[in-house]
C-alpha positions as CSV (number, residue, x, y, z in Angstrom):
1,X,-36.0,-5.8,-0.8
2,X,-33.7,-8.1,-2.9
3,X,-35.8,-8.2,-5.8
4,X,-35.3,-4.1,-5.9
5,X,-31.8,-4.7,-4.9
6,X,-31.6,-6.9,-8.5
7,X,-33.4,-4.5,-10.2
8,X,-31.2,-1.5,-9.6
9,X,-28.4,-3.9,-10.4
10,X,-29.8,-4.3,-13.7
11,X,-27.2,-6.6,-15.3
12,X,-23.8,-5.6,-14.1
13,X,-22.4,-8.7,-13.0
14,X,-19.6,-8.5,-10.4
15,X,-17.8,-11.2,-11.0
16,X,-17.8,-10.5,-15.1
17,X,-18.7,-7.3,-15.5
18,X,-17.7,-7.5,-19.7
19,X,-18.3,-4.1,-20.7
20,X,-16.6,-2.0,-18.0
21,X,-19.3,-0.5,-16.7
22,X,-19.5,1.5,-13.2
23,X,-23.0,2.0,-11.6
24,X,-24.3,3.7,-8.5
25,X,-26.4,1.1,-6.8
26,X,-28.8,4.4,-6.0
27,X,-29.1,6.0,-9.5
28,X,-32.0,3.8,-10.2
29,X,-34.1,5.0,-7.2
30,X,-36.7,7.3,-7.8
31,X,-37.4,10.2,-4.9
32,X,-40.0,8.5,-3.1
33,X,-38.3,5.4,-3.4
34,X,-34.9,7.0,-2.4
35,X,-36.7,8.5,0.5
36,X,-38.1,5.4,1.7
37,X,-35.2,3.2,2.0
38,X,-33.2,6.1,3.7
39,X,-35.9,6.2,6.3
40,X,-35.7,1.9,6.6
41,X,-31.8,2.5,7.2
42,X,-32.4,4.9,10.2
43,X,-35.3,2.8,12.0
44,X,-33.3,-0.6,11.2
45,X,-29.8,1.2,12.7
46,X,-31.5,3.3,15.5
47,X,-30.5,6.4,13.6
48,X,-34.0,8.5,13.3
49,X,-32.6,11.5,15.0
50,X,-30.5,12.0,12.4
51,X,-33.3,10.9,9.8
52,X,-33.6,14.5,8.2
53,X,-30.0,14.9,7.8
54,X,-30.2,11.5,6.2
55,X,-32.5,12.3,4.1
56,X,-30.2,14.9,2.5
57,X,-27.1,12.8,2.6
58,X,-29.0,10.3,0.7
59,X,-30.4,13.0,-2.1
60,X,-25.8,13.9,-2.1
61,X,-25.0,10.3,-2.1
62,X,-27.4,10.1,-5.2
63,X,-25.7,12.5,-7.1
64,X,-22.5,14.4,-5.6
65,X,-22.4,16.8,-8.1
66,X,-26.1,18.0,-8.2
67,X,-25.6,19.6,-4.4
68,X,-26.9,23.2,-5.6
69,X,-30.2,21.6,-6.2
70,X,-31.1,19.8,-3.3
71,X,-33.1,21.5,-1.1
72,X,-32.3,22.8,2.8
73,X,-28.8,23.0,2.7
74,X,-27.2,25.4,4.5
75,X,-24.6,27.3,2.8
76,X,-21.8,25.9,5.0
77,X,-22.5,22.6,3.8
78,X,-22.7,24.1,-0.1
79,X,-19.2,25.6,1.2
80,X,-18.1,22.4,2.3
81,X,-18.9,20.1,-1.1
82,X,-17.3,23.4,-2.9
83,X,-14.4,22.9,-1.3
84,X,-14.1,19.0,-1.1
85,X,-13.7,19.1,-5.2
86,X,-11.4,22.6,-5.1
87,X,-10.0,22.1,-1.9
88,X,-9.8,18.4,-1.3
89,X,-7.0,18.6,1.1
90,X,-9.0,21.1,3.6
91,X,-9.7,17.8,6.0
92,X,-10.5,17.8,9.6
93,X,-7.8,17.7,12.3
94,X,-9.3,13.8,12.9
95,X,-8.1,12.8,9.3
96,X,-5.0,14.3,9.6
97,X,-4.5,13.2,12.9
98,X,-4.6,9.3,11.7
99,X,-2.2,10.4,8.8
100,X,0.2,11.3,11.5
101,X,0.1,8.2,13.3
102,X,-0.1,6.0,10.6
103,X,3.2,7.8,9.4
104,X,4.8,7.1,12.7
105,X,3.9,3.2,11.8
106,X,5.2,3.2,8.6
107,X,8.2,4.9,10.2
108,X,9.1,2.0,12.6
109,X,8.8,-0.1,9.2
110,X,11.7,1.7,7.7
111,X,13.7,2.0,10.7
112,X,13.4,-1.6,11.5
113,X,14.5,-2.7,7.8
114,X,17.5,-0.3,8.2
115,X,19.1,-0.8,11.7
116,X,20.4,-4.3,10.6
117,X,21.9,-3.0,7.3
118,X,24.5,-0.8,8.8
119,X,24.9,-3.2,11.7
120,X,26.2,-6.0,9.2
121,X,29.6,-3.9,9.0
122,X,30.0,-5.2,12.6
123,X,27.7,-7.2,14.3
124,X,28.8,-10.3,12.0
125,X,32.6,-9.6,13.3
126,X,31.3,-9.4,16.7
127,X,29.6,-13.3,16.5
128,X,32.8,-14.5,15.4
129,X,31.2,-14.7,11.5
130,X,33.0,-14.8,8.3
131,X,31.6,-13.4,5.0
132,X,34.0,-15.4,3.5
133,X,32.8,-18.6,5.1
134,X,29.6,-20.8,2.8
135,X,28.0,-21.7,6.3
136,X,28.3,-18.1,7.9
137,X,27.2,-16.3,4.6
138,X,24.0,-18.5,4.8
139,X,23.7,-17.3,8.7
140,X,24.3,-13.8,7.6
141,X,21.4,-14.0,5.4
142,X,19.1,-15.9,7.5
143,X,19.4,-13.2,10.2
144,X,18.7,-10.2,8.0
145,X,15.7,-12.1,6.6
146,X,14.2,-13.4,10.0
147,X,11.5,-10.6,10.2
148,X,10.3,-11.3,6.3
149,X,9.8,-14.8,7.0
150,X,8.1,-14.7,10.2
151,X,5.8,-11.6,9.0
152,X,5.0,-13.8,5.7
153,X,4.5,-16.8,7.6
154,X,2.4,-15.6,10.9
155,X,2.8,-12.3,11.3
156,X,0.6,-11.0,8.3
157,X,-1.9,-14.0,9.1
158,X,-2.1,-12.6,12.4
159,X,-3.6,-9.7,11.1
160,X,-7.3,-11.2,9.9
161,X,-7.9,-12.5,13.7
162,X,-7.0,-9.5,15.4
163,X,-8.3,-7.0,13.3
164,X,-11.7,-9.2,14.2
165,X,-11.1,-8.8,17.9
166,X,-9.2,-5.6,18.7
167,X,-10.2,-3.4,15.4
168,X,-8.0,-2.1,13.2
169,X,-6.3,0.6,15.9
170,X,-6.0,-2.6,18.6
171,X,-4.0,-4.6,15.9
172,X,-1.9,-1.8,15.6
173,X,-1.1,-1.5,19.2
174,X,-0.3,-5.2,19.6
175,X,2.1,-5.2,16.6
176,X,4.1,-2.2,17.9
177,X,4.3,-3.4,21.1
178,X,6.1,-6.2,19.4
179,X,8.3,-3.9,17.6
180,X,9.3,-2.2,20.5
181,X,10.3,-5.1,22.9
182,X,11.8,-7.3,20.1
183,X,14.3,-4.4,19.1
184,X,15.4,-3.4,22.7
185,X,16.0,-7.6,22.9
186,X,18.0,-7.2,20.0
187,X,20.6,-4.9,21.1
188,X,21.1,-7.3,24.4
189,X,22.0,-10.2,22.1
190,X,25.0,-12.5,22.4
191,X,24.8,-14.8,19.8
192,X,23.3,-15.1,16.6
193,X,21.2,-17.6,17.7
194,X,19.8,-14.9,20.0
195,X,19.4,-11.9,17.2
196,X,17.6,-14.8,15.1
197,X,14.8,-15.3,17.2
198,X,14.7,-11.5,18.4
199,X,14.6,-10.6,14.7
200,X,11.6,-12.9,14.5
201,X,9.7,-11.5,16.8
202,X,9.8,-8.4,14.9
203,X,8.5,-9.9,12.2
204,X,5.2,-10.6,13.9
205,X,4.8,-7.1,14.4
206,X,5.7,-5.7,11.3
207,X,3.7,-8.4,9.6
208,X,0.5,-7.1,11.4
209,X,1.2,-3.5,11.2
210,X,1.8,-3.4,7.3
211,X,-0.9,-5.5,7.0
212,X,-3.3,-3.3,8.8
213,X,-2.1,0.5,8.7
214,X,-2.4,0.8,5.2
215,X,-6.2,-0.5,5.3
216,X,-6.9,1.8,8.3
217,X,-5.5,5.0,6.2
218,X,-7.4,3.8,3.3
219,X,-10.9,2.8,4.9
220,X,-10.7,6.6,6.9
221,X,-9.7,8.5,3.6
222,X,-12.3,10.4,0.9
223,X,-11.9,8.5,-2.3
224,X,-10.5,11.6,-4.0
225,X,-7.4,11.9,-1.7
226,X,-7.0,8.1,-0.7
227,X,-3.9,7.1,-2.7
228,X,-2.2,10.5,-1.3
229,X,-2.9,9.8,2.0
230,X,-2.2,6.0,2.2
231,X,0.9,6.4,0.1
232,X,1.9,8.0,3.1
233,X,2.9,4.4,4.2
234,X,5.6,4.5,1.9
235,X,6.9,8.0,1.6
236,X,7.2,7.7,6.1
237,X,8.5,4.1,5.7
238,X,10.9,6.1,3.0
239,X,11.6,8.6,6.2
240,X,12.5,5.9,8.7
241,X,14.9,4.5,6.1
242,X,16.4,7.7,6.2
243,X,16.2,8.0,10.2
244,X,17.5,5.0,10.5
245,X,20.7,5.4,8.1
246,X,20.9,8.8,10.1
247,X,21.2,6.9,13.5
248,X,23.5,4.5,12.0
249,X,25.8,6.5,10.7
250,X,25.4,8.5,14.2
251,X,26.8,5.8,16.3
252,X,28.6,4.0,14.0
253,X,32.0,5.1,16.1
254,X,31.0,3.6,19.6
255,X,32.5,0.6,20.6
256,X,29.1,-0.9,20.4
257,X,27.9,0.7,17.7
258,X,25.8,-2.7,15.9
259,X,23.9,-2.9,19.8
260,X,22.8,1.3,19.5
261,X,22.0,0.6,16.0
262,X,19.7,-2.6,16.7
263,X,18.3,-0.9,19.7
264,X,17.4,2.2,17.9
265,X,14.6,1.2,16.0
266,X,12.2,0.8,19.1
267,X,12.6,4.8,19.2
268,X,9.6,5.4,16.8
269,X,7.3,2.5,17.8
270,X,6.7,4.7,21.4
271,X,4.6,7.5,19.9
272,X,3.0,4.5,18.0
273,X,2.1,3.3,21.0
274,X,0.9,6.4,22.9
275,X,-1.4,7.9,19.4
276,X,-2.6,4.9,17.7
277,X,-6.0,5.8,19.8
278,X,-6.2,9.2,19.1
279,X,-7.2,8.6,15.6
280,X,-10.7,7.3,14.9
281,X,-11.4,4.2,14.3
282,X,-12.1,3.0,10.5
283,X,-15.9,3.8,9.8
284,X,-15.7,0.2,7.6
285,X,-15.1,-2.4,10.8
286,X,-17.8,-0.6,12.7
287,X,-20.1,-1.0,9.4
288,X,-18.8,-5.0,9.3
289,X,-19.5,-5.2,12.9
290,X,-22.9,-3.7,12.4
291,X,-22.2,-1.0,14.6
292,X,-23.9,2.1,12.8
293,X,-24.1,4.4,15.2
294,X,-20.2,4.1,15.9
295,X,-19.6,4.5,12.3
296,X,-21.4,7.3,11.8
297,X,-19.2,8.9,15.0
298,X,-16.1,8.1,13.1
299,X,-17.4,9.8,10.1
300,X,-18.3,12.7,11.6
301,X,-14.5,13.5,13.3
302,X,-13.4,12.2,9.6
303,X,-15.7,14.8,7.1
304,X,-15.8,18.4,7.3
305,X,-19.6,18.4,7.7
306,X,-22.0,16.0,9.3
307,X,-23.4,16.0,5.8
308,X,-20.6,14.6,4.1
309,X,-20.5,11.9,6.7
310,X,-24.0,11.3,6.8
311,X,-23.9,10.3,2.6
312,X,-20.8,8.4,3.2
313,X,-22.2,6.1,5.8
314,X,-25.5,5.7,3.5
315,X,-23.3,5.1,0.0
316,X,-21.1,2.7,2.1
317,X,-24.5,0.4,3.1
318,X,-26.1,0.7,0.1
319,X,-22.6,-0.3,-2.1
320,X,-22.4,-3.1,0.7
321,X,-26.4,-4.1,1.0
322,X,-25.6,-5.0,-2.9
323,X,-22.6,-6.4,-2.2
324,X,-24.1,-9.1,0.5
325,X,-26.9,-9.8,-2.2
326,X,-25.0,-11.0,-4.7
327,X,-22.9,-12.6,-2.2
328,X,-26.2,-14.8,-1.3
329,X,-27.6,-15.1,-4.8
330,X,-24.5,-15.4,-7.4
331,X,-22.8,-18.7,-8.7
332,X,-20.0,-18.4,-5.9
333,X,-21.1,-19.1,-2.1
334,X,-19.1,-17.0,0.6
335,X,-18.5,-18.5,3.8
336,X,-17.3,-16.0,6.3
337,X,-14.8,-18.4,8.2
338,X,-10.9,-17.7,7.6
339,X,-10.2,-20.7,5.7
340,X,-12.7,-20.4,3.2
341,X,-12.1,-16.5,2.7
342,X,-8.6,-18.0,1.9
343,X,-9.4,-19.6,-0.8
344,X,-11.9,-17.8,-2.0
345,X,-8.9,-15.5,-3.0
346,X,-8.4,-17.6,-5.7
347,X,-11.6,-18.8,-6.7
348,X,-14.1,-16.1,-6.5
349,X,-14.0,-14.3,-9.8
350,X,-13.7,-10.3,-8.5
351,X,-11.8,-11.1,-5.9
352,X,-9.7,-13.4,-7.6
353,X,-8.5,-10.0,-9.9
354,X,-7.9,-8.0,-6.8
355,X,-5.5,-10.9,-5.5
356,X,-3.6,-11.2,-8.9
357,X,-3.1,-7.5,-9.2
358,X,-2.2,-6.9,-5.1
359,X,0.1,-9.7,-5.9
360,X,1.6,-8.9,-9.0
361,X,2.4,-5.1,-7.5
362,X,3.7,-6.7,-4.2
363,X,6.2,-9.0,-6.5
364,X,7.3,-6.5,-8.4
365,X,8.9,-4.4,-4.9
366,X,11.0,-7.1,-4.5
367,X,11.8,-8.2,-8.6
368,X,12.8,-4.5,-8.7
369,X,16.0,-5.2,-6.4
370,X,15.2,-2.2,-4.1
371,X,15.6,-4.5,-0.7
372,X,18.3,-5.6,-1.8
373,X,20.0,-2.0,-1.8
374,X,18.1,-1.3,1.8
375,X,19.2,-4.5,3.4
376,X,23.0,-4.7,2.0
377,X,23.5,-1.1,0.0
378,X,26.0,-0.7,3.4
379,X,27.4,-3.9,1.9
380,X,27.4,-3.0,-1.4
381,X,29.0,0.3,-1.4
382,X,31.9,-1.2,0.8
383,X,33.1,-3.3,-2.1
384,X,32.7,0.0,-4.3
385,X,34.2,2.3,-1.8
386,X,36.1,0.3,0.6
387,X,35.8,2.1,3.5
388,X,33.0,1.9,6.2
389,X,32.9,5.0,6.9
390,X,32.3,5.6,3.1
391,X,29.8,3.2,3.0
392,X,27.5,4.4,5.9
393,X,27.6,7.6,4.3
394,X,26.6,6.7,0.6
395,X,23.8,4.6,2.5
396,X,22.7,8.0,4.4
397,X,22.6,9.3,0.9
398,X,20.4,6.8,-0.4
399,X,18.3,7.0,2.4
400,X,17.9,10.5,2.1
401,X,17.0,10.3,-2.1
402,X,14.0,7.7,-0.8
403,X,12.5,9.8,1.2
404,X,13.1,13.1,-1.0
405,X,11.5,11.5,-4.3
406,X,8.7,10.1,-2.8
407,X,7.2,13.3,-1.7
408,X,6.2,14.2,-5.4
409,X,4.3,11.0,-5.3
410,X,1.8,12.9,-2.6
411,X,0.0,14.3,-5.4
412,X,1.0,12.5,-8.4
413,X,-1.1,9.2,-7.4
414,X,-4.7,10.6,-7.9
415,X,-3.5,12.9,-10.3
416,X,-2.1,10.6,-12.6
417,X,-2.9,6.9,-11.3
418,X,-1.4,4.5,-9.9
419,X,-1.1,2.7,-13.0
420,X,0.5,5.5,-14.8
421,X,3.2,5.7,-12.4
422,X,4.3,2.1,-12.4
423,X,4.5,2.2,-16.1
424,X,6.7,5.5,-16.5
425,X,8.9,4.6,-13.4
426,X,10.4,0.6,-14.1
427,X,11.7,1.4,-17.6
428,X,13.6,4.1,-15.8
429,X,14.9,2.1,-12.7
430,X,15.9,-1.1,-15.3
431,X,18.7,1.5,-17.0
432,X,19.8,2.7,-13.9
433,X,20.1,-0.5,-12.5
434,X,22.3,-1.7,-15.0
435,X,24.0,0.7,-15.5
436,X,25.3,0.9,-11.5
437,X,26.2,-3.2,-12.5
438,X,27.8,-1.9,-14.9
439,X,30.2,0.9,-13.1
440,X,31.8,-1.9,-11.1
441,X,33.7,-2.8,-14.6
442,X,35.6,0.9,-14.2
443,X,38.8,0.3,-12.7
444,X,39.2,0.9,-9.0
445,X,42.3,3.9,-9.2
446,X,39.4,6.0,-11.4
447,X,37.7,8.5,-9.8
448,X,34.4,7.7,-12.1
449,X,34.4,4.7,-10.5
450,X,33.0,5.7,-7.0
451,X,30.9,8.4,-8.6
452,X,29.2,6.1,-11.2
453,X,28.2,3.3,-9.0
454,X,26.6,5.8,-6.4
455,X,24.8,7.9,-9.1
456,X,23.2,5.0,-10.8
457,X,22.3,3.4,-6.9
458,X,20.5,7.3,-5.9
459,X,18.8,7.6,-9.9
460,X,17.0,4.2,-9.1
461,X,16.2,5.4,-5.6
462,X,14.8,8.3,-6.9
463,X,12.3,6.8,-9.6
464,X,11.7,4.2,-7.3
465,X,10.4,6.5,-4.8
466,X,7.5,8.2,-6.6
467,X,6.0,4.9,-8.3
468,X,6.8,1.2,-6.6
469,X,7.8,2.9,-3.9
470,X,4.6,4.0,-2.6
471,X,1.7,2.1,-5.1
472,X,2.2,-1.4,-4.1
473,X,0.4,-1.1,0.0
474,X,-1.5,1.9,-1.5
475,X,-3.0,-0.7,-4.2
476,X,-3.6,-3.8,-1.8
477,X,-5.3,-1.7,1.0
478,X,-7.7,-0.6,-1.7
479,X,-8.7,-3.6,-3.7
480,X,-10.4,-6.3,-1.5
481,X,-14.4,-5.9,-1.0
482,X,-14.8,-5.3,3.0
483,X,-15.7,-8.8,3.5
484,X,-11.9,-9.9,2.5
485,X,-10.0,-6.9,3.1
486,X,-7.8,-7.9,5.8
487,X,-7.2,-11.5,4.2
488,X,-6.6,-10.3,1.2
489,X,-4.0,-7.7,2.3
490,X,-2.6,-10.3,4.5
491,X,-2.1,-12.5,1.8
492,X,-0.4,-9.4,-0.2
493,X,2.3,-8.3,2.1
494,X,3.0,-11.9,3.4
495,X,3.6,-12.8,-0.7
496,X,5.9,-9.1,-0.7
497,X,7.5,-9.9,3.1
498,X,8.1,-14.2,1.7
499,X,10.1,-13.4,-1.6
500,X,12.1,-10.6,0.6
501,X,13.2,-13.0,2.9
502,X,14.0,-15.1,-0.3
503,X,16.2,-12.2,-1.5
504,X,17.7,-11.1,1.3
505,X,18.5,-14.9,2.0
506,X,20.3,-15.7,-0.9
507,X,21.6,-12.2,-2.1
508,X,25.0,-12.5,-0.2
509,X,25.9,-15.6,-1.8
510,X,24.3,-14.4,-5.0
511,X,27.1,-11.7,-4.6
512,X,29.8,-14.2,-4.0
513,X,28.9,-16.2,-7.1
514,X,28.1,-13.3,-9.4
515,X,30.0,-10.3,-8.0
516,X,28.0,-7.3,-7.5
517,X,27.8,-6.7,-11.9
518,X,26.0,-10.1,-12.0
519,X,23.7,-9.5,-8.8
520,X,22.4,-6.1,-10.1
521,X,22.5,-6.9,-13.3
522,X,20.1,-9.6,-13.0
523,X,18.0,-7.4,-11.1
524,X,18.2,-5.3,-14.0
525,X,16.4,-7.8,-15.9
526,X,13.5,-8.5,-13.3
527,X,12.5,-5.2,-13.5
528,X,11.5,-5.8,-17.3
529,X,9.6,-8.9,-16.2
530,X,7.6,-6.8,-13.5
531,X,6.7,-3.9,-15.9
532,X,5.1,-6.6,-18.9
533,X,3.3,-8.0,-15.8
534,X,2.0,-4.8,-14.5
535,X,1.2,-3.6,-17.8
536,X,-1.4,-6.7,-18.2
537,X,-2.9,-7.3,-15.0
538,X,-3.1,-4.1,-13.0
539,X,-5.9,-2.1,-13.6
540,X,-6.5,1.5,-12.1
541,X,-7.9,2.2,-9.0
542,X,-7.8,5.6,-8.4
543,X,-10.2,8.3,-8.2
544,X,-13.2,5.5,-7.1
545,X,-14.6,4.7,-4.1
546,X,-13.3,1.4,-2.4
547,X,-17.2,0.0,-3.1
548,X,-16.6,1.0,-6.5
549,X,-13.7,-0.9,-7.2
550,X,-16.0,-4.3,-7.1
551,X,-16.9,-3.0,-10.6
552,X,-13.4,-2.7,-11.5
553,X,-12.4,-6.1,-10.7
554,X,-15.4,-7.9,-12.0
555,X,-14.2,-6.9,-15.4
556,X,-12.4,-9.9,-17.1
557,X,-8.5,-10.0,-17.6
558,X,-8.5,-11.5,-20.9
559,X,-10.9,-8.2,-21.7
560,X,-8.5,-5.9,-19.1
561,X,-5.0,-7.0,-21.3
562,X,-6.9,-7.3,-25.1
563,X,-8.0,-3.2,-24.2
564,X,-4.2,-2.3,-23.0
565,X,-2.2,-4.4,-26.1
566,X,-5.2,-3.2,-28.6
567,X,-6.1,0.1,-27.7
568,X,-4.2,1.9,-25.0
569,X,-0.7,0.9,-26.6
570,X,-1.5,2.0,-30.0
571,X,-3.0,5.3,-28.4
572,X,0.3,6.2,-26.8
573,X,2.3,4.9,-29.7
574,X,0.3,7.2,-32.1
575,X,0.2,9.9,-30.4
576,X,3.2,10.0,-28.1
577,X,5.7,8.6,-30.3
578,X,4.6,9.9,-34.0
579,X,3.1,12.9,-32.6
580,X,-0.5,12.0,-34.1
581,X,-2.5,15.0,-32.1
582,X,-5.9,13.9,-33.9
583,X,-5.9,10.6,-32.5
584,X,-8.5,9.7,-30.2
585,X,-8.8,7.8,-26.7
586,X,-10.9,5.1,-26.3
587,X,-11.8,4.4,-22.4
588,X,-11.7,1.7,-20.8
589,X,-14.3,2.2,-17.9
590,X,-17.5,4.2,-18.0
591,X,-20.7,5.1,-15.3
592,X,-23.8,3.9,-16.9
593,X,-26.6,6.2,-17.6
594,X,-25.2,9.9,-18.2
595,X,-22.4,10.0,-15.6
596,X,-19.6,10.6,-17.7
597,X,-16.2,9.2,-16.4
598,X,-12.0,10.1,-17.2
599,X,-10.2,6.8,-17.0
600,X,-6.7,6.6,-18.2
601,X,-7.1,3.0,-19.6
């Protein structure tokens, strides 16, 4: 009932949840009580067959750690929760299966942002455009940005109405479809006009697809591997950079070399579109949809052991059934219509958090300068090198340093947070970046010249790569509740795909005005401004379950940024920097009761 439903709550308030604290909506339950609701959930979902399995999965949902003591399991199923704390990437060939495909997706991502970056050296030329022209520059620019600023202004909005319809696997579908036709249109263009709007098009689809693979890889992960196995987004993404650069530099000869390049980047959206229903579809949208018994289907091809999917279908509905109550009985009324989950981005207290963190993370890709070097590093190395043939290759080279460093990043985003990363990684990619600005002053007849600028260019790819590289889709898939998930992400990459366009808009007349030690340079500095506003607004998500992250974000900023100036920062200073061993960490978070719970701040 709800009045049990506020009892077990006892206090934690998710939209100001002052004292850090993380609960269990089931710790409070008693075994009879426990027992009870478990058998309401299989009468009320038509799952009684599967009511004494439940009633275990409920006793593990409980308490994961106390397995050994609840009674009747078999000793596969002890085997099984062994190995999913020892062993927690022995997944089943389901799991791995929608890895796979949601790399392929991220793949076309990368592709698509590379075939046009080699292609400047010629297509330009081709159109009768010239880079030393005001008017052209400006068409240059808008052409290269068409895809960010349809994705940011329909195609990620697309994303919320068709995830409704077709599911998460359906939007997928419809948005490589759109990746595939618009890039075989592109290489039958003959005018700019004509790449313009075919470059649009491919916005839609990318706009839906990074809006929605990201959440599908989260929503079908265990919480202990999730940022590994959605960061896949960005380490493939990474990889179709790198295939892309590869074909680029492949055809780069032919006398139509900017049409094979365009054309090219449909390759990877076909086994998109053959796999994207092979892989189950996310347990979540069948729970939103009320479908149980589908869910509980999905879970099983997802977890080792019907067990294991069992307690995650029954934690998922009982972190939700306290989710809808407070949604009903708190100071804020959701309205499930599109409009009003719009704004309740920005209004609603938790959710408000998750919008300011998504976005802040989202921003700080592009304040970083990293599209800049994957939409014009072709460019850019052609006023360093001045050769094409030069360029393409120190491009391939970049490309190649994206992918490599991100791989790290695999394990390194449970393990150490995706907090942690960020932090270490921008003071690192702010030096580099100046100092490639600052390699353009060695004179051109040196041969540190060409060496410099490239080494400073592949040092930010490669701390880029295992920190903003892959936290920033990892993050936003993760940090709505259910209800606003796929607004919320669609608000997040529209904001990243927007201030791309911006960028990739303006950056060649940025270089015209500033030369390419002013346009880096300033990048330079944006990368400080993005590490002071990660620092205070982006909390850790890792290691928690995507219900568990509403008692994350109902802790206040004011609280979140007074813990990280007051007492994380004087922790690392103490002991990190004077070497102060008997210092001692304060966390931040913390389960109630007895659960005891490692948080790096």
């Amino acid at each position: 009932s709800n009045s049990d439903i506020a009892d077990e709550q006892n206090g934690i308030n998710l939209n100001r949840n002052i004292y850090a604290e993380i609960e269990n909506p089931l710790d409070h339950f008693t075994p009879e009580r426990l027992a009870q609701d478990i058998t309401q959930f299989a009468q009320e979902y038509d799952l009684t067959e599967e009511l004494e399995l439940l009633q275990k999965a409920g006793q593990l949902a409980r308490d994961r750690r106390a397995y050994e003591t609840i009674e009747g399991l078999r000793q596969a199923e002890k085997d099984a929760l062994h190995e999913e704390k020892h062993r927690p990437f022995k997944q089943p060939l389901a799991l791995y299966i929608t890895v796979i495909v949601c790399s392929i997706g991220a793949a076309v991502q990368g592709w698509d942002q590379t075939s046009l970056n080699s292609a400047n050296l010629f297509w330009a030329k081709a159109m009768n455009l010239d880079e030393g022209n005001d008017r052209d520059n400006w068409i240059l620019g808008l052409v290269n940005a068409a895809p960010y600023i349809s994705s940011s202004v329909l195609g990620c909005w697309l994303s919320d109405p068709l995830n409704a319809r077709l599911g998460r696997r359906g939007t997928i579908f419809v948005a490589a479809l759109f990746c595939f036709t618009s890039a075989i249109g592109s290489a039958f263009t003959r005018n700019w006009k004509q790449l313009f709007v075919c470059r649009l098009l491919l916005g839609i689809g990318m706009g839906a697809k990074a809006s929605t693979i990201p959440v599908l890889a989260a929503e079908n992960a265990p919480a202990s591997i999730r940022g590994s196995l959605v960061m896949g987004w960005q380490l493939w993404v990474s990889f179709g950079i790198f295939l892309g650069f590869s074909a680029n530099l492949t055809v780069y000869t032919s006398s139509i070399n900017w049409r094979l390049q365009l054309g090219s980047a449909s390759i990877p959206a076909i086994p998109l579109l053959l796999g994207i229903y092979t892989c189950p579809e996310s347990p979540r949208w069948y729970i939103k949809k009320g479908r149980y018994g589908d869910a509980y289907r999905s879970l099983k091809k997802l977890r080792p052991t019907p067990l294991q999917a069992a307690s995650d279908l029954y934690y998922i509905h009982s972190q939700i059934k306290l989710e809808n109550y407070l949604r009903r009985s708190g100071d804020q009324v959701y309205r499930n219509n599109y409009i009003n989950r719009l704004i309740q981005l920005f209004t609603i207290p938790r959710i408000r958090r998750a919008t300011l963190a998504s976005v802040t993370v989202m921003l700080a890709q592009q304040l970083c300068g990293i599209n800049i070097l994957a939409f014009y590093s072709s460019t850019l190395f052609l006023h360093a090198f001045h050769s094409n043939k030069a360029a393409l290759l120190a491009s391939w080279g970049f490309g190649l340093i994206n992918f490599v460093f991100a791989l790290p990043s695999v394990r390194l985003i449970d393990k150490y947070g995706r907090r942690l990363l960020l932090l270490f990684t921008f003071p690192h990619m702010a030096w580099c970046m100046a100092a490639a600005a600052f390699s353009f002053y060695i004179p051109d007849g040196s041969s540190a010249h060409n060496g410099c600028i490239a080494l400073f260019i592949f040092l930010f790819a490669a701390f880029y790569s295992p920190g903003e590289g892959p936290v920033p889709f990892t993050y936003s898939a993760e940090a709505f509740p259910l209800h606003h998930r796929e607004v919320g992400m669609s608000f997040s990459v529209a904001t990243n795909f927007f201030w791309a366009g911006v960028l990739t808009v303006v950056f060649p007349r940025l270089m015209n005005e500033l030369g390419p030690t002013g346009a880096l340079g300033l990048f330079a500095g944006f990368n400080i401004v993005a590490l002071v506003m990660i620092f205070l607004w982006v909390p850790e998500t890792a290691q928690r379950t995507l219900e568990e992250l509403d008692y994350i974000f109902a802790h206040p900023t004011r609280r979140h940024m007074r813990y990280q100036l007051f007492t994380w920062l004087p922790f690392v200073f103490n002991r990190y920097i004077l070497r102060n061993k008997d210092v001692k960490f304060e966390s931040l978070y913390r389960f109630r009761g007895s659960r005891q719970y490692r948080e790096s701040g």
